[in-house]
C-alpha positions in Angstrom: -19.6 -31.7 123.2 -19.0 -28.4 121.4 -21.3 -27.0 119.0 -18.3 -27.7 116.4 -18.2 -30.5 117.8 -22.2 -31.4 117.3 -21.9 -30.5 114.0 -19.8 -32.5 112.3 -20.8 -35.3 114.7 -24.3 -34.7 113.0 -22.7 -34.7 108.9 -20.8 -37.9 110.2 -24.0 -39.7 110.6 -25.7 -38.2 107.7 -23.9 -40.9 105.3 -26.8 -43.3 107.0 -29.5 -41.3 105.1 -27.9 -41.0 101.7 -27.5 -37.1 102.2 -23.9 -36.8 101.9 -23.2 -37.8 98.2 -26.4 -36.0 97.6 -24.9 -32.9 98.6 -21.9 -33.1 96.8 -22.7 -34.1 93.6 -25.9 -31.6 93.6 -23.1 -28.7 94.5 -20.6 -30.5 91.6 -23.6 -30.1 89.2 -24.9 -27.1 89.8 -21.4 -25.2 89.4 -21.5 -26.8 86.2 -24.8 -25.7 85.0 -24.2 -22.5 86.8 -20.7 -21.9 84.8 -22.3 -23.0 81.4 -25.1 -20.3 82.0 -22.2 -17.7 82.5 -19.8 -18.7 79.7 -23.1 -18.8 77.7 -23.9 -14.7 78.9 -20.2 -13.6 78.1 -20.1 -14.8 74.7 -23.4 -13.5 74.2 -22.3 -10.1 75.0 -18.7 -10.3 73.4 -20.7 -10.9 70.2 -22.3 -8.0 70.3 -19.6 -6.2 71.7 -17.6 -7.0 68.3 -20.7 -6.5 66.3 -21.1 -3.4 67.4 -17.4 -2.0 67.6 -17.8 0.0 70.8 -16.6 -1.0 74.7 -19.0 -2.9 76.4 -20.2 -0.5 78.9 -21.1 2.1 75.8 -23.3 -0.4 74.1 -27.3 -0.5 74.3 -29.0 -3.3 73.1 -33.0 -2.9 72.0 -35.3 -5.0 73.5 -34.8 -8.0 71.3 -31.3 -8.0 72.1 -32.0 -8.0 75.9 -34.0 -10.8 75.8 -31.6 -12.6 74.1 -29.0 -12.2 76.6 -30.0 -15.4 78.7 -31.1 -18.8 77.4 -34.5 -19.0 79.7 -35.2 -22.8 80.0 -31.1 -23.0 80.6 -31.7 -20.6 83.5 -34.6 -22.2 84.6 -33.4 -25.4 84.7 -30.3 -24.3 86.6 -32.5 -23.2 89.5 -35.1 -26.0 89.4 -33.0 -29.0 88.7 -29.7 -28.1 90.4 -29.6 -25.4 92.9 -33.2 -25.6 94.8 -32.3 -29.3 95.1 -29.2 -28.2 97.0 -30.4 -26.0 99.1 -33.1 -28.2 100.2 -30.3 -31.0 100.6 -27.9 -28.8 102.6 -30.6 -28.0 104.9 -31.7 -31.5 105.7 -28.0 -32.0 106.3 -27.2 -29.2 108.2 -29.9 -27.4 110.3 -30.3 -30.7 112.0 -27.6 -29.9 114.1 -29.0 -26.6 115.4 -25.6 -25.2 114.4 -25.3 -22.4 111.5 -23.1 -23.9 108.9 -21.6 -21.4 106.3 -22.3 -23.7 103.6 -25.5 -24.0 104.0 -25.6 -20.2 104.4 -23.7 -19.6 100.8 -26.0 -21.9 99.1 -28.9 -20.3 100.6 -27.6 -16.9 99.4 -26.4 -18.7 95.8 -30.4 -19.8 95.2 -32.0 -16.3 96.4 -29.5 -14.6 93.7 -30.4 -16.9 90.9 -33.8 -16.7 91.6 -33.5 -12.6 91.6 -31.9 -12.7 88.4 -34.6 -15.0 86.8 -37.7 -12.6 88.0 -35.4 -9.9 86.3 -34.8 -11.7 82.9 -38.6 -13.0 83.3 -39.4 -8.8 83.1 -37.4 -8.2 80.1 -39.2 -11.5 78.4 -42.2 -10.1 79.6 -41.7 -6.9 78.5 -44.6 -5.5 76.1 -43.3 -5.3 72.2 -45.3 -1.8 72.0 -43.9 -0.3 75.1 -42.4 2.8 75.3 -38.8 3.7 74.4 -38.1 5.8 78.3 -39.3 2.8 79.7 -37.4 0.1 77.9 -34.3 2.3 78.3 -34.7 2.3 82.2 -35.4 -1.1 82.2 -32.6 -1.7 80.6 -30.2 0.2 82.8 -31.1 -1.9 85.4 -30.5 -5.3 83.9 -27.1 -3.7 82.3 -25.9 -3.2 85.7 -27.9 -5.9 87.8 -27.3 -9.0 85.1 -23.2 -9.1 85.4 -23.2 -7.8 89.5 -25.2 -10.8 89.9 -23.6 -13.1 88.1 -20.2 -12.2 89.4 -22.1 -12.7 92.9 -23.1 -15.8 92.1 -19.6 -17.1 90.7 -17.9 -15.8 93.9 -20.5 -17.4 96.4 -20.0 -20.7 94.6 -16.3 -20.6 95.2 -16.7 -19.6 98.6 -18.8 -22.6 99.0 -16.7 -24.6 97.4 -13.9 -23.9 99.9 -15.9 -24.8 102.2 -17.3 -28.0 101.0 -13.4 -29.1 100.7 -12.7 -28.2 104.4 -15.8 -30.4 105.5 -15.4 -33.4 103.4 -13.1 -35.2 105.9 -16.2 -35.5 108.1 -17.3 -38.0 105.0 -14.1 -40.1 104.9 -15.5 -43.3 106.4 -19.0 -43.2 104.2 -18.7 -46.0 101.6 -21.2 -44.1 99.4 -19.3 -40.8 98.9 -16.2 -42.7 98.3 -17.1 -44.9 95.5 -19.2 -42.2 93.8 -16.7 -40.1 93.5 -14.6 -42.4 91.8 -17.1 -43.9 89.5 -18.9 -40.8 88.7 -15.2 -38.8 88.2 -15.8 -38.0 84.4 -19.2 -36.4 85.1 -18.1 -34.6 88.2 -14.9 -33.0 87.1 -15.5 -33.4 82.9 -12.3 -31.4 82.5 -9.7 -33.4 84.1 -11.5 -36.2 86.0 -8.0 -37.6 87.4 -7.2 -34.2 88.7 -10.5 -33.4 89.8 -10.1 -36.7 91.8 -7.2 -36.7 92.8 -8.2 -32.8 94.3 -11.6 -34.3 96.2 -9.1 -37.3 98.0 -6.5 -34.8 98.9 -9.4 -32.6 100.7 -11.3 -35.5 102.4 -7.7 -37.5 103.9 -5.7 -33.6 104.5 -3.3 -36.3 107.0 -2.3 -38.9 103.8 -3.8 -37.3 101.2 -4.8 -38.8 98.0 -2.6 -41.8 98.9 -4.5 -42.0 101.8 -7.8 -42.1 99.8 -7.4 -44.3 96.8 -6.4 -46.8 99.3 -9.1 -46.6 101.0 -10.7 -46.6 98.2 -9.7 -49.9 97.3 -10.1 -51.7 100.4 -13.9 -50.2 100.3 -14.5 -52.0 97.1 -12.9 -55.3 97.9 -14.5 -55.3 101.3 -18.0 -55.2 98.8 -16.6 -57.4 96.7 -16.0 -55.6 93.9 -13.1 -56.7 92.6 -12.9 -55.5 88.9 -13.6 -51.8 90.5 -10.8 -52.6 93.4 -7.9 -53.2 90.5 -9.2 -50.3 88.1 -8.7 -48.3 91.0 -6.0 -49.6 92.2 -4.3 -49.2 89.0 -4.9 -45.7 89.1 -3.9 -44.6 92.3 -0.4 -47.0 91.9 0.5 -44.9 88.7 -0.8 -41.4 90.4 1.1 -42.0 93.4 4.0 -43.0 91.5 4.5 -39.4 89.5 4.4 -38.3 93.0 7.4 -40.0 94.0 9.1 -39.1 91.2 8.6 -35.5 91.3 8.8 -35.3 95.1 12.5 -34.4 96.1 11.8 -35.2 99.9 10.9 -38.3 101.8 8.6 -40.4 100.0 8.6 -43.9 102.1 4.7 -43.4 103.1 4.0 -43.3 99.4 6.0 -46.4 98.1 4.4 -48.2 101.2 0.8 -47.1 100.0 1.7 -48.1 96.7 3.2 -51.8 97.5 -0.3 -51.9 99.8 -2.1 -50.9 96.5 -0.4 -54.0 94.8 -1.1 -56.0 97.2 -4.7 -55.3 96.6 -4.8 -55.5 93.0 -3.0 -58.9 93.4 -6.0 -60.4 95.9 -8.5 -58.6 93.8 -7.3 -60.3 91.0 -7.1 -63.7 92.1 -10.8 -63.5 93.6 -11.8 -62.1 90.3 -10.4 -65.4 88.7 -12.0 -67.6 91.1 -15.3 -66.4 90.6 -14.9 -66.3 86.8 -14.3 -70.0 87.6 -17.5 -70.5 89.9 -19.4 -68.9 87.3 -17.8 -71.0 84.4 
């Protein structure tokens, strides 16, 4: 077997340790946290852009200012809750193989970064009230010009990663796990537009049917479990998403419409087994 070929042999058996959702909803989360921290430093620093009426590169902040620049338990809490948990995730995942992955790389590269500019923002912080005005003003230089590299860094290795995490989540299609998680946990993973965001991750993990593909599979996964309130939510969802697509599709659509009478089928069964337990139960 190829070393490609090892590789995503190895994340195809990962599913049986729990890894694989691990891995993606850690990456979903950090980008969140990471993006919050970001929006968080921009408006900071348009504020005192306004404030102070000059272009940003001509404005120096005192050392008040500077330490005000990042939130430190929101920085913190990005590394330590979020990214060191995905790193350590993506390299139980990955080095098993004994092949590099460049996800595992990227994330690698995204926690040494972060962890940089903490140890920087940790100096400013720390940075005695009564020290002298050359050295503040060096010190400040730095961070001027290390704070927005980095962060710019950061946002570009997370993309990177997530292009990558897309190209490898077919090697996840048959884990039960990343499936229904995806679904269930769609408002937390993709706040924005959680229908999008899904619709997106299913398109990325079937690239042959795409998101037809998925939410069928989708559905069969949770009436093979048995649950069949989740099976016709579902269901539900990917009949009317499927069915925008045939209407704004000019081409040949006979592979949705058959998906989506396959759909109704389900919802049907799931319905009537529903009932019958209701029944049981009653």
């Amino acid at each position: 077997m190829s070393s490609t070929g090892d590789a995503r042999a190895a994340r195809r058996r990962a599913y049986r340790r729990g890894l694989a959702w691990d891995l993606i909803e850690l990456h979903y989360r950090s980008r969140q946290a990471f993006t919050k921290v970001h929006k968080t430093y921009e408006s900071t620093v348009a504020t005192l852009v306004k404030a102070r009426g000059k272009p940003r590169e001509e404005i120096r902040l005192n050392p008040e200012e500077t330490r005000d620049l990042f939130d430190t338990e929101q920085l913190r809490n990005l590394i330590i809750r979020w990214v060191e948990p995905l790193r350590e995730t993506a390299q139980r995942l990955f080095r098993a193989s004994n092949v590099a992955e460049p996800y595992d790389m990227k994330v690698s590269r995204i926690y040494h970064e972060l962890s940089i500019l903490f140890e920087e923002h940790l100096s400013v912080q720390n940075f005695p009230r009564d020290g002298s005005s050359r050295e503040f003003t060096r010190l400040f230089r730095e961070v001027s010009e290390y704070y927005p590299e980095r962060l710019r860094r950061v946002r570009d290795l997370f993309s990177r990663a997530q292009r990558r995490l897309e190209e490898i989540l077919p090697d996840f299609e048959d884990d039960p796990i990343v499936l229904r998680s995806a679904y269930l946990f769609r408002d937390e993973l993709w706040h924005e537009n959680p229908q999008s965001g899904l619709n997106r991750f299913l398109d990325k993990m079937f690239p042959k049917g795409g998101a037809a593909s998925g939410y069928l599979k989708l559905a069969q996964s949770f009436f093979r479990a048995a649950f069949f309130i989740q099976t016709v939510e579902c269901a539900k969802i990917g009949v009317a998403t499927l069915s925008r697509q045939v209407q704004a599709r000019s081409g040949p659509t006979q592979s949705l419409r058959d998906t989506i009478s396959d759909l109704d089928s389900l919802i049907a069964r799931a319905g009537q087994a529903q009932a019958e337990l209701t029944e049981q139960d009653g």
